[in-house]
C-alpha positions in Angstrom: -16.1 76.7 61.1 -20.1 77.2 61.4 -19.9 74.5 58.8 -18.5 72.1 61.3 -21.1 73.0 63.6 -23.9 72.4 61.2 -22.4 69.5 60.3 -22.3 68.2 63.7 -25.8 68.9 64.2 -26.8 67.0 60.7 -24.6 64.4 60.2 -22.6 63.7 63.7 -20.4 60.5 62.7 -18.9 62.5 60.0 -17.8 65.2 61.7 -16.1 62.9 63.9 -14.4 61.2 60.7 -14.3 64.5 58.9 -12.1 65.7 62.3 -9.7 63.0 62.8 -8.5 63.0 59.4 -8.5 66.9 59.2 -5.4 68.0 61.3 -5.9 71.6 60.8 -9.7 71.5 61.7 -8.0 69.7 64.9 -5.3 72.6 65.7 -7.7 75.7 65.2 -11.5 74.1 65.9 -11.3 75.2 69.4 -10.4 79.1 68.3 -12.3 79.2 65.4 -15.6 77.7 66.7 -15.9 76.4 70.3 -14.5 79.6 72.2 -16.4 82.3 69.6 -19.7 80.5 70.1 -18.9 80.4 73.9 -18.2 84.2 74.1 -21.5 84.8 71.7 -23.6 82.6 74.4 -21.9 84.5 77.3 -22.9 88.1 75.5 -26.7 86.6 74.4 -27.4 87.5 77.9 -27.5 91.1 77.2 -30.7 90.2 74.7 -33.0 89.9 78.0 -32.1 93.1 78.8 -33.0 94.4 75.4 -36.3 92.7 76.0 -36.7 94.4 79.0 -36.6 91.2 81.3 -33.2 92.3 83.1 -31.3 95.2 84.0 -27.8 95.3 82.8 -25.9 94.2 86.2 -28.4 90.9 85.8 -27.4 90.3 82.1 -23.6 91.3 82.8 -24.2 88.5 86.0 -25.7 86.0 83.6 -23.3 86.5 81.0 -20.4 86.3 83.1 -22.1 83.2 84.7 -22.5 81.7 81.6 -19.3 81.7 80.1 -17.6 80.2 83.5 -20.1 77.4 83.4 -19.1 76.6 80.1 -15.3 77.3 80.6 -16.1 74.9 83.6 -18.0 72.2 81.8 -15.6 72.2 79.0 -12.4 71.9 81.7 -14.4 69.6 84.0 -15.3 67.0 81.2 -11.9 67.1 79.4 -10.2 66.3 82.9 -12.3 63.6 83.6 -11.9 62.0 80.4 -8.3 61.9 80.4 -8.0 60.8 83.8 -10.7 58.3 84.1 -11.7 57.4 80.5 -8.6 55.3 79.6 -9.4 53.6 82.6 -12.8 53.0 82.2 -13.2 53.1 78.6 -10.2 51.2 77.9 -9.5 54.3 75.4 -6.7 55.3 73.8 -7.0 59.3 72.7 -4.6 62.2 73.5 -5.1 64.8 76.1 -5.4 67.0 73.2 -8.4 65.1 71.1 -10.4 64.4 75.3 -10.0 68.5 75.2 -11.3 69.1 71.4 -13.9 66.5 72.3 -15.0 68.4 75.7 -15.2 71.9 73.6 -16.5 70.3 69.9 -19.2 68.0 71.9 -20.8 71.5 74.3 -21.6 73.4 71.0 -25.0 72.0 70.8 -25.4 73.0 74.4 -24.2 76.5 73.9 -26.1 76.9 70.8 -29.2 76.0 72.7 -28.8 78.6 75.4 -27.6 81.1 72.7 -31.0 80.4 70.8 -33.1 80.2 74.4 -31.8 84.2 75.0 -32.4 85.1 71.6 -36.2 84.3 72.0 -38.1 86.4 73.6 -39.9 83.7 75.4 -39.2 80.6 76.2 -39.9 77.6 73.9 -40.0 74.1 75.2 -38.0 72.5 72.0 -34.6 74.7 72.8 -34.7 72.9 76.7 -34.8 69.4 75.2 -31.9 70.5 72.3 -29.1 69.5 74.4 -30.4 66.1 74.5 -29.3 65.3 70.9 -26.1 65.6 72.4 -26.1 61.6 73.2 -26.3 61.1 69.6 -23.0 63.3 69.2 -21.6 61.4 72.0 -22.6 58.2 70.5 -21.4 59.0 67.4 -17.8 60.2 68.3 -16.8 56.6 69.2 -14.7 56.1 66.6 -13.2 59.8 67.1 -12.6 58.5 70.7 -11.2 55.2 70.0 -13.3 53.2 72.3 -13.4 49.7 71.5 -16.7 47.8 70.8 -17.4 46.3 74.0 -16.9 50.0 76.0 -19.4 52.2 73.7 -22.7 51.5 75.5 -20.5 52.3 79.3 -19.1 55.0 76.9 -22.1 56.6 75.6 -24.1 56.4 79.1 -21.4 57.7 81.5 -20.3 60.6 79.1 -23.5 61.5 78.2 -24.7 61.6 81.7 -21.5 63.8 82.6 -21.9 66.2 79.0 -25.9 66.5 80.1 -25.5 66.7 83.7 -22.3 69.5 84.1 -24.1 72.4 83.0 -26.4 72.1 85.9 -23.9 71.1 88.4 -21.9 74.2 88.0 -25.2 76.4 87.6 -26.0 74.8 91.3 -22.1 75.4 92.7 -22.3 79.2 91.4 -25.5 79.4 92.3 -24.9 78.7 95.8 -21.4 80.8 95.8 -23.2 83.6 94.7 -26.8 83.7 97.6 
């Protein structure tokens, strides 16, 4: 399964391909890869303690933090695509390829905050990492079934919602939590 995620990083469109002709891949994907790399992103936290940046009730905070905004992001996005992407999109995909989507398409964002607490300080590339994720987004199109004249309303509204969620639920747990 790292394979997948490597290749999703290297060559994005066929992944995609590789994924909707590859029915196991489809069944265990979300087990194998999406949910392991979220709990390794969740328990990364503990590094800054290691580092001495955090005590352990601030890591276990963060950690615990992290993994519902993930959980959330993941839940959040897959909801909105299947109720508002066949409308919008004009789409036709399962409930069950909009929620291996949501999980497959946050990798890159969890393996950027996995590689931002594995540093021990912060290096300006790992921020702008998640951006690549249009290109996934882009590039799942075909995965997706949007037709041709939905991509560019595609790629801009689910990219904006894939980029933007992260922050949104840092900001709602954020003020739940002061």
């Amino acid at each position: 399964m790292i394979r997948a995620l490597i290749q999703l990083i290297i060559t994005p469109q066929k992944a995609w391909n590789e994924l909707s002709r590859d029915i196991v891949r489809q069944q265990y994907l979300m087990w194998l890869l999406v949910y392991p790399l979220l709990i390794f992103t969740a328990l990364s936290a503990y590094i800054h303690h290691w580092y001495g940046y955090t005590t352990v009730a601030e890591a276990s905070q963060e950690a615990l933090l992290t993994l519902l905004q993930y959980g959330a992001c993941i839940m959040t996005t897959w909801i909105l695509l299947t109720k508002l992407g066949p409308k919008y999109f004009a789409a036709s995909y399962s409930n069950s390829e909009a929620h291996l989507y949501s999980g497959y398409v946050y990798t890159l964002t969890m393996l950027a905050t996995l590689i931002g607490n594995i540093l021990p300080s912060d290096f300006a590339f790992v921020q702008f990492l998640p951006m690549y994720s249009i290109w996934i987004v882009y590039q799942a199109r075909q995965y997706m079934k949007i037709p041709q004249e939905n991509i560019f309303s595609y790629t801009v509204i689910t990219s904006v919602v894939i980029l933007g969620l992260p922050f949104v639920w840092q900001k709602i747990f954020d003020l739940i939590l002061h």
